[in-house]
N, CA, C and O atoms as a CHARMM CRD file, in Angstrom:
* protein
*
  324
    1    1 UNK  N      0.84400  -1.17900   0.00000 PROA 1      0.00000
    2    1 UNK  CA     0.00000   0.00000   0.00000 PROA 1      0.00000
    3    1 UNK  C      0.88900   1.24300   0.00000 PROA 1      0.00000
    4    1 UNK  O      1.88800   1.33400   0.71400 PROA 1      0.00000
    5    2 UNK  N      0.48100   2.17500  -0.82400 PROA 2      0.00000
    6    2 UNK  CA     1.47600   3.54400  -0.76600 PROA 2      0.00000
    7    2 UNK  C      0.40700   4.55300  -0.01200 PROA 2      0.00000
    8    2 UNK  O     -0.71800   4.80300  -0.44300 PROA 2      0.00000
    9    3 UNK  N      0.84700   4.95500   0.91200 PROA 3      0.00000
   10    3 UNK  CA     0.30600   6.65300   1.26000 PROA 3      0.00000
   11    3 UNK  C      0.86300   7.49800   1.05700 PROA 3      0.00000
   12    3 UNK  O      2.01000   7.84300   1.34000 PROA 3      0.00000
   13    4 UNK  N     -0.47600   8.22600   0.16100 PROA 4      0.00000
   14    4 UNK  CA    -0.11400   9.88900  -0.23800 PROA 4      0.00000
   15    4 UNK  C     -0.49500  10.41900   1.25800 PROA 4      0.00000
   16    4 UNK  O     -1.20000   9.68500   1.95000 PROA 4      0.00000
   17    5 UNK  N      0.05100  11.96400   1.90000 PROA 5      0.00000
   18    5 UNK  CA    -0.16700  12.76100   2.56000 PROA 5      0.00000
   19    5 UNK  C     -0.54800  13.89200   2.44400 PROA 5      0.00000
   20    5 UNK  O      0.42600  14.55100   2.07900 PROA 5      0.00000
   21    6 UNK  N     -1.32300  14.45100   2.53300 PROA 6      0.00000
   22    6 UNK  CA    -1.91800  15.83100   2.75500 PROA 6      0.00000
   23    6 UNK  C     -1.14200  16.62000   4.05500 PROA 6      0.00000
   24    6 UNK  O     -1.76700  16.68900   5.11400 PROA 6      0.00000
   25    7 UNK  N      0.44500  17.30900   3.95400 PROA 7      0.00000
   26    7 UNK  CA     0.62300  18.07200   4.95600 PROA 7      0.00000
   27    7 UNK  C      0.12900  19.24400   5.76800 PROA 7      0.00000
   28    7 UNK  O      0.21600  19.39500   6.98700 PROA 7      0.00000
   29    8 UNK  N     -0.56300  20.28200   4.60200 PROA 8      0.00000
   30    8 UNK  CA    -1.07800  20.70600   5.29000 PROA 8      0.00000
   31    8 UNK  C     -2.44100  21.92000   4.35000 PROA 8      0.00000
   32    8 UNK  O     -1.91100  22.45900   3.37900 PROA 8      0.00000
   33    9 UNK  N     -3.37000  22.17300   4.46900 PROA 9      0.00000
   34    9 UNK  CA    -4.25700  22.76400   3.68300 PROA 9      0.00000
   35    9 UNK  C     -4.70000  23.93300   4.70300 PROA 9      0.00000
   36    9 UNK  O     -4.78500  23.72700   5.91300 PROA 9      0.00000
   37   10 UNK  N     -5.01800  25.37300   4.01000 PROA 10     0.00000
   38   10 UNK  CA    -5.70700  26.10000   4.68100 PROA 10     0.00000
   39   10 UNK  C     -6.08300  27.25500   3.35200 PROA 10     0.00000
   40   10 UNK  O     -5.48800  27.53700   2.31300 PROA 10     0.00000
   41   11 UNK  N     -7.11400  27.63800   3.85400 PROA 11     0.00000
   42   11 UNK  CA    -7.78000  28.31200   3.20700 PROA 11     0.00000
   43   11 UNK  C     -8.10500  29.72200   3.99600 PROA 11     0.00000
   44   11 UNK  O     -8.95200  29.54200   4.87000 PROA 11     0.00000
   45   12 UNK  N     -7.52000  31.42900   3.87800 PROA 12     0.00000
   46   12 UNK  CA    -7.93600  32.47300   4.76100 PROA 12     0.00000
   47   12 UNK  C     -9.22200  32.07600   5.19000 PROA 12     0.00000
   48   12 UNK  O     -9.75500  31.15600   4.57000 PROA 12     0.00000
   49   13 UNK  N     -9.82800  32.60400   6.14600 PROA 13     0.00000
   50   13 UNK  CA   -11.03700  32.84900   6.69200 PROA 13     0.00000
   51   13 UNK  C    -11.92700  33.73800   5.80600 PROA 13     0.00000
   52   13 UNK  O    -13.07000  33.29100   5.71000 PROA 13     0.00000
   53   14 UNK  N    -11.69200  34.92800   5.10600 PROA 14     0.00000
   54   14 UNK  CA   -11.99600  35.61500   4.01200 PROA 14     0.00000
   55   14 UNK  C    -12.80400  35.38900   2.65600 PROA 14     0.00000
   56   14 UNK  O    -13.62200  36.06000   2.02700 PROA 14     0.00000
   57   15 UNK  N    -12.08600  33.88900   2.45600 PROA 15     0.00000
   58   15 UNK  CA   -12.13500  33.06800   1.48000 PROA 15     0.00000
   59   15 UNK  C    -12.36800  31.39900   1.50200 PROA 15     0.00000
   60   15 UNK  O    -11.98300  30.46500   0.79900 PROA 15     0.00000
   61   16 UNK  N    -13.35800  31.56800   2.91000 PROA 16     0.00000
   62   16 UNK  CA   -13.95300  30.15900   2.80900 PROA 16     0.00000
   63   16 UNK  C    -15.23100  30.09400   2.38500 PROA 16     0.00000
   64   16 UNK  O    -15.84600  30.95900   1.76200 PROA 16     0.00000
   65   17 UNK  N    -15.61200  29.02600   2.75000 PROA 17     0.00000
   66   17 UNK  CA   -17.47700  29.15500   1.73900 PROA 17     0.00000
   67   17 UNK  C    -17.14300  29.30200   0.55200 PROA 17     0.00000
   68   17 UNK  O    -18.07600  30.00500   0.16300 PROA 17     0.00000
   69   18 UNK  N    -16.50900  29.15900  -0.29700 PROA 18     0.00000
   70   18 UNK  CA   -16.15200  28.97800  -1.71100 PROA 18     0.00000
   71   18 UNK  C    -16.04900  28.11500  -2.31900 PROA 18     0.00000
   72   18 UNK  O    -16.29500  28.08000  -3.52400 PROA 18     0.00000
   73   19 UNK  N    -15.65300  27.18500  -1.63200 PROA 19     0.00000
   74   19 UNK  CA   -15.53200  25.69100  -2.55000 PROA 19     0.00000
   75   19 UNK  C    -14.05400  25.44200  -2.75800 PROA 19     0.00000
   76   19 UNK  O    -13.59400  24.43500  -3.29500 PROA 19     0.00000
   77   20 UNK  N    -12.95400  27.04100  -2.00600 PROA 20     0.00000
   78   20 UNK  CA   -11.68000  26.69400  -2.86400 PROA 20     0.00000
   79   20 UNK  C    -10.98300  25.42600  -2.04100 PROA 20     0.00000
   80   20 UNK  O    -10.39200  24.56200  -2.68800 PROA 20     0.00000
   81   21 UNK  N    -11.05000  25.36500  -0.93400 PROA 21     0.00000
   82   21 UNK  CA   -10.69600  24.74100   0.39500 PROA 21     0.00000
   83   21 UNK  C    -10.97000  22.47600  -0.54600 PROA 21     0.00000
   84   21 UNK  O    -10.26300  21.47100  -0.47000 PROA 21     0.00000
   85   22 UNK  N    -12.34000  22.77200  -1.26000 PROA 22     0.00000
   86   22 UNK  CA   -12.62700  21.59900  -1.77100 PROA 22     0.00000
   87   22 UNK  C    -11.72200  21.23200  -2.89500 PROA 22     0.00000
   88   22 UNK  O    -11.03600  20.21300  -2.96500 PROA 22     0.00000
   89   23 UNK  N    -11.83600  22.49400  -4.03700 PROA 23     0.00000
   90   23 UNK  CA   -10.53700  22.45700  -4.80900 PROA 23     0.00000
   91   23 UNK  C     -9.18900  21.86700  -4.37700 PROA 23     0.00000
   92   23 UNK  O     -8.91400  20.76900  -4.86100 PROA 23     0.00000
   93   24 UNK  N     -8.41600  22.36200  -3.64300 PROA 24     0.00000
   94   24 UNK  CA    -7.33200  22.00300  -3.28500 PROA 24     0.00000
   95   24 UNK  C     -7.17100  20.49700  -2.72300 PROA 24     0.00000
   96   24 UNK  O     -6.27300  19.65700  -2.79000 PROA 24     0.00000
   97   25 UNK  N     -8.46100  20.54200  -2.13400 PROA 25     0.00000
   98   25 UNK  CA    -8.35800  18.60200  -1.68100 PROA 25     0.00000
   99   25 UNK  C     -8.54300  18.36600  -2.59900 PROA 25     0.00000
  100   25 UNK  O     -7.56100  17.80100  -3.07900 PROA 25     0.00000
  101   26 UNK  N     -9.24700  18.44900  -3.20200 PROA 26     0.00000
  102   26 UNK  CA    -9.04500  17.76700  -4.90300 PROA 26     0.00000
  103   26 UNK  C     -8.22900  17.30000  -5.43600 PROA 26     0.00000
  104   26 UNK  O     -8.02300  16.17600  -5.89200 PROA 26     0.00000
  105   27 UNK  N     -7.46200  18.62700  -5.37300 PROA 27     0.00000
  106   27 UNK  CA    -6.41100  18.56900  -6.70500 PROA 27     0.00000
  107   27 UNK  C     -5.20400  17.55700  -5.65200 PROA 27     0.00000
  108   27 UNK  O     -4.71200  16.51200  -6.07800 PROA 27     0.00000
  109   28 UNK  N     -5.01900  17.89900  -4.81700 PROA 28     0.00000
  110   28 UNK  CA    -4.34400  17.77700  -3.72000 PROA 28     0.00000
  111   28 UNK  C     -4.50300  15.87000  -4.26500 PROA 28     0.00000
  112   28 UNK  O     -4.06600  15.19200  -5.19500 PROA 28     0.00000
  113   29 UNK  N     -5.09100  15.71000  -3.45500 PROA 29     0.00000
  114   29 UNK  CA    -5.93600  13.42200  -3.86800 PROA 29     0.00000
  115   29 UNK  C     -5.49100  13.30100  -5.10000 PROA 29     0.00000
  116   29 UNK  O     -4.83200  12.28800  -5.33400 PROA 29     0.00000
  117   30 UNK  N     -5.70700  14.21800  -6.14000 PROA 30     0.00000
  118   30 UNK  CA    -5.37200  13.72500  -7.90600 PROA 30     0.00000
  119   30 UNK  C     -4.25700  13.11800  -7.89200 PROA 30     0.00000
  120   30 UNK  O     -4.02000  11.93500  -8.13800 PROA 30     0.00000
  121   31 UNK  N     -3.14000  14.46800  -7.41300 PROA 31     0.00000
  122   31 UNK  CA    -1.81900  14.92500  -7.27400 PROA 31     0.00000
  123   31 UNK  C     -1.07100  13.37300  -7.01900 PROA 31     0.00000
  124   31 UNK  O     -0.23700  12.75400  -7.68100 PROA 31     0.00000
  125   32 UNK  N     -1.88500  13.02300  -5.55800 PROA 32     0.00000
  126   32 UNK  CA    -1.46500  11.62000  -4.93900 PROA 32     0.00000
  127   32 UNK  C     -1.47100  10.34600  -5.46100 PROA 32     0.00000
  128   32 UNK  O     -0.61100   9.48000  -5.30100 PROA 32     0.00000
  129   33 UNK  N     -2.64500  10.27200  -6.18800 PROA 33     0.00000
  130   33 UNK  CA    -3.39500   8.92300  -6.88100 PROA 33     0.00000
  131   33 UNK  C     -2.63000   9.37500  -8.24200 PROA 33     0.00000
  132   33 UNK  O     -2.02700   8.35200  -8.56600 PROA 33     0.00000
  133   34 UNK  N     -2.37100  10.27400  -9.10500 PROA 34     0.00000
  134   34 UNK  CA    -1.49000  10.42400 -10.06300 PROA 34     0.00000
  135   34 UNK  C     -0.24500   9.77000  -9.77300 PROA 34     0.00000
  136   34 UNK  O      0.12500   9.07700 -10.72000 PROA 34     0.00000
  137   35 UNK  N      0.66500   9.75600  -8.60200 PROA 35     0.00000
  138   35 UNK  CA     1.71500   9.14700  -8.64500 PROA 35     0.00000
  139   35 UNK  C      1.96600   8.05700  -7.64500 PROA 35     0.00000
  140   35 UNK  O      3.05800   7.88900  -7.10200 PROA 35     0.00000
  141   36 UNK  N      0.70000   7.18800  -7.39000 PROA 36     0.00000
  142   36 UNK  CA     0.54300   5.84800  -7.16400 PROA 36     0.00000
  143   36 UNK  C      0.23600   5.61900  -5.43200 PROA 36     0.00000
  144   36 UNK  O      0.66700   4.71900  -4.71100 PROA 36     0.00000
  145   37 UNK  N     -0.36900   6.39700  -5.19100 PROA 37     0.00000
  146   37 UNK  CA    -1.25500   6.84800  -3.70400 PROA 37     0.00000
  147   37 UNK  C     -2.08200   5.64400  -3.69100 PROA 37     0.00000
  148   37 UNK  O     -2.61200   5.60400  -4.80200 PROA 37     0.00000
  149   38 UNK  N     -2.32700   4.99600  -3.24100 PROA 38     0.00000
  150   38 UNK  CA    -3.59400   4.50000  -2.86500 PROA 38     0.00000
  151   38 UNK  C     -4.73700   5.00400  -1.93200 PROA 38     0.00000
  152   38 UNK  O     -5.96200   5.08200  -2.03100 PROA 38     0.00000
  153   39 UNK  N     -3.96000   5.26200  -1.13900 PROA 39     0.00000
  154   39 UNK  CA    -4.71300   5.97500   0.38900 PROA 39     0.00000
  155   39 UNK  C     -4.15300   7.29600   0.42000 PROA 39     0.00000
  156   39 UNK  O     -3.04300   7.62400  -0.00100 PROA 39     0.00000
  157   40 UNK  N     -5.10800   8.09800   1.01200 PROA 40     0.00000
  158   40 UNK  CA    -4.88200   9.57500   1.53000 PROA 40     0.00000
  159   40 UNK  C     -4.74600  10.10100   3.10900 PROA 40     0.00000
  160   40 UNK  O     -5.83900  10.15000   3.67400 PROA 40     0.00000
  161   41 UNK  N     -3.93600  10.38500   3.68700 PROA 41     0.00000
  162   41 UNK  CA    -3.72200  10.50400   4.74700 PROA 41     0.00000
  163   41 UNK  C     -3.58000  12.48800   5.00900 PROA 41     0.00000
  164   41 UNK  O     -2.88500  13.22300   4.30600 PROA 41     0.00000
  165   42 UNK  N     -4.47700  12.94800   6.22900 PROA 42     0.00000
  166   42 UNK  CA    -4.14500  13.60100   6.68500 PROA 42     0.00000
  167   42 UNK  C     -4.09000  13.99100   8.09500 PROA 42     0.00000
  168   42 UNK  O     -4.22700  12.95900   8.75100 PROA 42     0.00000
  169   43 UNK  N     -3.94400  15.06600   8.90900 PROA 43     0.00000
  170   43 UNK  CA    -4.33400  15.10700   9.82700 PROA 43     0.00000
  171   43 UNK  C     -5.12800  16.49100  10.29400 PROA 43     0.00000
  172   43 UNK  O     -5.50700  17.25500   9.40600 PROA 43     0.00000
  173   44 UNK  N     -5.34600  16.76700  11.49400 PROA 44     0.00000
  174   44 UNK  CA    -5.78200  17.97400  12.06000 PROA 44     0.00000
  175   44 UNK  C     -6.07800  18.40600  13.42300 PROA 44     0.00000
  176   44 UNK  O     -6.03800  17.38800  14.11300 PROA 44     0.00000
  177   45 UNK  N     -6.35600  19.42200  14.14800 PROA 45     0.00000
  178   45 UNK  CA    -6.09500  19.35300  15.36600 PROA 45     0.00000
  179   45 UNK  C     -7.42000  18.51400  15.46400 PROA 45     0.00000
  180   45 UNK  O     -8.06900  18.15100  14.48300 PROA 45     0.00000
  181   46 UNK  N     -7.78400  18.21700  16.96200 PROA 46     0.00000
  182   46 UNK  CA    -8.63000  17.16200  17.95900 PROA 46     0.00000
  183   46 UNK  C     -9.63700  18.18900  17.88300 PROA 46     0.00000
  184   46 UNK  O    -10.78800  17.89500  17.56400 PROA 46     0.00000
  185   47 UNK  N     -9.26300  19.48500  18.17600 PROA 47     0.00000
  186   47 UNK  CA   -10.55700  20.53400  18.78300 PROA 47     0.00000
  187   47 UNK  C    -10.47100  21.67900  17.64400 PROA 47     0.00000
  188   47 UNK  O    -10.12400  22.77000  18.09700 PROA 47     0.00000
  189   48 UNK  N    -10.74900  21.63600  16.09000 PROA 48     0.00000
  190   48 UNK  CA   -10.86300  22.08000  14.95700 PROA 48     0.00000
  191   48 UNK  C    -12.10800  21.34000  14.41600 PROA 48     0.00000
  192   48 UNK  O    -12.09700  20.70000  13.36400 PROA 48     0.00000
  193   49 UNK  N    -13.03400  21.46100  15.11100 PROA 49     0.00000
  194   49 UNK  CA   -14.36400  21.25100  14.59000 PROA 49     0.00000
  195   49 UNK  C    -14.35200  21.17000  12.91600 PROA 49     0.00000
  196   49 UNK  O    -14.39800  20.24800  12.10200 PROA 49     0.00000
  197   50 UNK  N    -14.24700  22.94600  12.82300 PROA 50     0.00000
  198   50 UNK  CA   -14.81300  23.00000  11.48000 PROA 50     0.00000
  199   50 UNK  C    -13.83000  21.82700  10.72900 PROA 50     0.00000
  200   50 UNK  O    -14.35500  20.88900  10.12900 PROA 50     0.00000
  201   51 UNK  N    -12.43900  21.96500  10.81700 PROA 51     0.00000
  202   51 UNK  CA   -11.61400  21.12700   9.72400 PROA 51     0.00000
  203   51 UNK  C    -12.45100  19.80700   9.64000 PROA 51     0.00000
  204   51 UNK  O    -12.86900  19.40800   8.55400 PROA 51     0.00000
  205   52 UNK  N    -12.69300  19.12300  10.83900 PROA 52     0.00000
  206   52 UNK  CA   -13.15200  17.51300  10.99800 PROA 52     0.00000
  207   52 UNK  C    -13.95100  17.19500  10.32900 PROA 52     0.00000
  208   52 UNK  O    -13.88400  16.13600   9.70500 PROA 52     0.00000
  209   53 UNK  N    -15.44100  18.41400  10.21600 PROA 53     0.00000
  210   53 UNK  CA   -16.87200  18.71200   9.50500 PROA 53     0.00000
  211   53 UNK  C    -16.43300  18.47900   8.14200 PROA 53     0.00000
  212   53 UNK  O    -17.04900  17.74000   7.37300 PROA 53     0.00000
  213   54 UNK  N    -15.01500  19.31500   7.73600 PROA 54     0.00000
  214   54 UNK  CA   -14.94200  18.95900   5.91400 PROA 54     0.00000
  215   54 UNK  C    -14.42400  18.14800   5.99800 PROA 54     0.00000
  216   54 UNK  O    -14.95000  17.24300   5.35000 PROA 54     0.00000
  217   55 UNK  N    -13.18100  17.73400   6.70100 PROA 55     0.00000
  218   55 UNK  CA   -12.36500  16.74700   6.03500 PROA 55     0.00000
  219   55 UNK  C    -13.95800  14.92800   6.22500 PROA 55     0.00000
  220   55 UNK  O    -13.83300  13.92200   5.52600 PROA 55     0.00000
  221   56 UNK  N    -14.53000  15.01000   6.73100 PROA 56     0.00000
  222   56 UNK  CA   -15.81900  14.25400   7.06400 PROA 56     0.00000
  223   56 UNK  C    -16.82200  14.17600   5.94500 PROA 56     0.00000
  224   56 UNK  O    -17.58900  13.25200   5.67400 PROA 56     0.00000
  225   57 UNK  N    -16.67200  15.23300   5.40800 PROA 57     0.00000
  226   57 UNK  CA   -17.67200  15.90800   4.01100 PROA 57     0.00000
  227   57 UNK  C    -16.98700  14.94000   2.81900 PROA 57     0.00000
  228   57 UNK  O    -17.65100  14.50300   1.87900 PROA 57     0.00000
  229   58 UNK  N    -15.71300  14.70300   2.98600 PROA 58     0.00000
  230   58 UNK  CA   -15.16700  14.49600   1.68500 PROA 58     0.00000
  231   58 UNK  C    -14.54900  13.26600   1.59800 PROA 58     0.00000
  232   58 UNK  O    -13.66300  12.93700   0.81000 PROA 58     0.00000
  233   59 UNK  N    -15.26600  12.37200   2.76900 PROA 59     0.00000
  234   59 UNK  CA   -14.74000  10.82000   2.91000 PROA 59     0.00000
  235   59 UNK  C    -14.14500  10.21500   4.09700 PROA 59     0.00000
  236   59 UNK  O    -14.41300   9.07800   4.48600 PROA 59     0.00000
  237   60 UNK  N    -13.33000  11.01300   4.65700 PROA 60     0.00000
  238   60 UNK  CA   -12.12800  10.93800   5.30300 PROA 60     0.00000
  239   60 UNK  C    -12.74600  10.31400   7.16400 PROA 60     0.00000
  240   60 UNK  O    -13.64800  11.01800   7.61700 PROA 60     0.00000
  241   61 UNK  N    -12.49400   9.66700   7.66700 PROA 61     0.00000
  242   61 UNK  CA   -12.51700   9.24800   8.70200 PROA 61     0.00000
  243   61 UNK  C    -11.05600   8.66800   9.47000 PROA 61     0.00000
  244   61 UNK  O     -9.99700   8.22600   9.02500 PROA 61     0.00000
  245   62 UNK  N    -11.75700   8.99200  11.27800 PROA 62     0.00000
  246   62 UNK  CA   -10.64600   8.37300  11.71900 PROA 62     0.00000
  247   62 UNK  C     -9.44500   7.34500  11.35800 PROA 62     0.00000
  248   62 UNK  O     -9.82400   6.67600  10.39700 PROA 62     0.00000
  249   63 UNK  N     -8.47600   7.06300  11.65900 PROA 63     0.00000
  250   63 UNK  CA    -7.89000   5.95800  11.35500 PROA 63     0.00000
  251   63 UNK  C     -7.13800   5.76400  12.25500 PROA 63     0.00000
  252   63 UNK  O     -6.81100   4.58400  12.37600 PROA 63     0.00000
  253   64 UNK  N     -6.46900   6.85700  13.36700 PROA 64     0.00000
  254   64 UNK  CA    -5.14900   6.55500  14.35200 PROA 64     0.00000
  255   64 UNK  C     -5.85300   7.16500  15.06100 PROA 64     0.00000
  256   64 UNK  O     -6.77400   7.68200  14.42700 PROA 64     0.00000
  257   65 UNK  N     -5.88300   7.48500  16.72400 PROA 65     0.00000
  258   65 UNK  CA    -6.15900   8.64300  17.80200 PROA 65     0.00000
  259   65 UNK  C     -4.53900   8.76700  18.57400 PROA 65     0.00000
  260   65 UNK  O     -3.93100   7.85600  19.13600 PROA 65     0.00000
  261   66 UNK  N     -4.14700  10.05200  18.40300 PROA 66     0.00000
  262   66 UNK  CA    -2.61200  10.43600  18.92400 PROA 66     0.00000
  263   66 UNK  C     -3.21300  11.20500  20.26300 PROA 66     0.00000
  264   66 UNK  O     -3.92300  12.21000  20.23000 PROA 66     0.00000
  265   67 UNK  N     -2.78500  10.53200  21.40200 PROA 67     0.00000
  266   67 UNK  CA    -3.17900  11.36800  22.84600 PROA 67     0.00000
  267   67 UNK  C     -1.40300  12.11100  22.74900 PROA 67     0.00000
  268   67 UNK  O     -0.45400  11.63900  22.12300 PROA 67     0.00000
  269   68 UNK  N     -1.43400  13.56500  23.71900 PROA 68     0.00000
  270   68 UNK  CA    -0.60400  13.86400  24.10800 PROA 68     0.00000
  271   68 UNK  C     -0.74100  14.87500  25.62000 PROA 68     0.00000
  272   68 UNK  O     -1.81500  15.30600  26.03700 PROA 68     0.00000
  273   69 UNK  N      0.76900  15.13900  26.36100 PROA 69     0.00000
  274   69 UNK  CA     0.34400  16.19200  27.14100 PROA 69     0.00000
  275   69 UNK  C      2.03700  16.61600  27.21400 PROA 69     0.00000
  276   69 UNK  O      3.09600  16.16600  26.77700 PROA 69     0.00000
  277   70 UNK  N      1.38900  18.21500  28.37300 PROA 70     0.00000
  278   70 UNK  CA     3.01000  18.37100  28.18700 PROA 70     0.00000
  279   70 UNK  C      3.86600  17.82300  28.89800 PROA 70     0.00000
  280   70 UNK  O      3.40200  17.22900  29.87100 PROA 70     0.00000
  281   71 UNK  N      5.15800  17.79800  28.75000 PROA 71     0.00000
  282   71 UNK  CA     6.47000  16.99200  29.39700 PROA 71     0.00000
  283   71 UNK  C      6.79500  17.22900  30.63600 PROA 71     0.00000
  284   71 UNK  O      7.55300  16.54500  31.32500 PROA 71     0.00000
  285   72 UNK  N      6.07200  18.47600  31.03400 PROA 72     0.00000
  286   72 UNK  CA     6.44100  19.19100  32.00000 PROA 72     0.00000
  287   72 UNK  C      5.87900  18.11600  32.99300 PROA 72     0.00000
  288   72 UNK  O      5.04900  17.27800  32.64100 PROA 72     0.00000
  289   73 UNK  N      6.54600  18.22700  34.63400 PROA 73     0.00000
  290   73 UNK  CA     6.16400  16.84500  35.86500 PROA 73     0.00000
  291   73 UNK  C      4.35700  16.81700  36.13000 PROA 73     0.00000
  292   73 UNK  O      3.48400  17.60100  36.50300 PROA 73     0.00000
  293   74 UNK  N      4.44600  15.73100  35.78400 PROA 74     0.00000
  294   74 UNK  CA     2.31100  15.52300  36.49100 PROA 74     0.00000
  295   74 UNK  C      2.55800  13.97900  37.35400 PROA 74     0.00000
  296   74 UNK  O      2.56000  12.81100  36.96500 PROA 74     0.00000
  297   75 UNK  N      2.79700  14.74600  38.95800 PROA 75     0.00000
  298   75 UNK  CA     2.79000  13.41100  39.53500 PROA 75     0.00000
  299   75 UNK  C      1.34400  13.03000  40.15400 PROA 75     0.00000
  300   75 UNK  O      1.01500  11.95600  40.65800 PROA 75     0.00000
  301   76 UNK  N      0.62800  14.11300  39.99300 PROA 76     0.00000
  302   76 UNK  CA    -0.98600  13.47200  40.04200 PROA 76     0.00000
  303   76 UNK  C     -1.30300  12.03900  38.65500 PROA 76     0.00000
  304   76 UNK  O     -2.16200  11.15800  38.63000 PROA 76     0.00000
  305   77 UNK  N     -0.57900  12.25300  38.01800 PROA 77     0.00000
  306   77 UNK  CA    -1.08700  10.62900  36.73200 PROA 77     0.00000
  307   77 UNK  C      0.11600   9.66200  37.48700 PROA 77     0.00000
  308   77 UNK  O     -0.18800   8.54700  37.06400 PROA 77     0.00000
  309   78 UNK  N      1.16700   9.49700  38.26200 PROA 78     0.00000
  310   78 UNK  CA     1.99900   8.85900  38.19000 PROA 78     0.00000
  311   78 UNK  C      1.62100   7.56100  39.75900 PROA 78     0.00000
  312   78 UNK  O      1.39400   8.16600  40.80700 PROA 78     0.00000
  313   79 UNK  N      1.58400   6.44700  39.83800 PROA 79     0.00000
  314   79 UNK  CA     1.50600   5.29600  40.88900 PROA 79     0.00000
  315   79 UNK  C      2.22200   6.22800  42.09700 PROA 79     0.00000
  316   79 UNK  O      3.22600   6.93800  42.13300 PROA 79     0.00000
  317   80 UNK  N      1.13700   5.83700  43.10700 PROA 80     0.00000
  318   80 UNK  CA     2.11000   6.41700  44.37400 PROA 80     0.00000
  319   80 UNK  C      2.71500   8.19500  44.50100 PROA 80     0.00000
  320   80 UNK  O      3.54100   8.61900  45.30900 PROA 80     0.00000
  321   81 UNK  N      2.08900   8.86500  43.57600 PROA 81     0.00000
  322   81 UNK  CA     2.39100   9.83500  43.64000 PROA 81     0.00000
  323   81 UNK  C      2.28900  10.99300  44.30600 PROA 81     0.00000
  324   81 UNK  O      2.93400  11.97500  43.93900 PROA 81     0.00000
């Protein structure tokens, strides 16, 4: 299996509701499956509603869940802490 990636897409705020945001995934998937993509991979933040709503619009569903926090000490999560 080859994955194409989608690094990163944005469209101003100015210039959404247009359809261009759809364009670019478009062309973007062609781009991929033109040079032997099978699958399309992207990502986006957790709490970016709107992104989830399109990237949802246009096929795309979960596939991984990445938890994180910061590095900084949390001995409230740690045994015995």
């Amino acid at each position: 299996m080859v994955k194409g990636v989608v690094e990163n897409l944005y469209v101003r705020p100015d210039y959404r509701n247009r359809g261009l945001g759809s364009d670019l995934l478009s062309t973007a998937e062609r781009h991929l499956r033109d040079r032997g993509a099978d699958v399309v991979s992207l990502q986006t933040m957790a709490d970016n509603e709107a992104a989830r709503r399109f990237y949802r619009r246009h096929g795309y569903g979960p596939h991984r869940v990445e938890l994180e926090k910061p590095a900084e000490s949390d001995n409230h999560s740690k045994e015995g802490g």
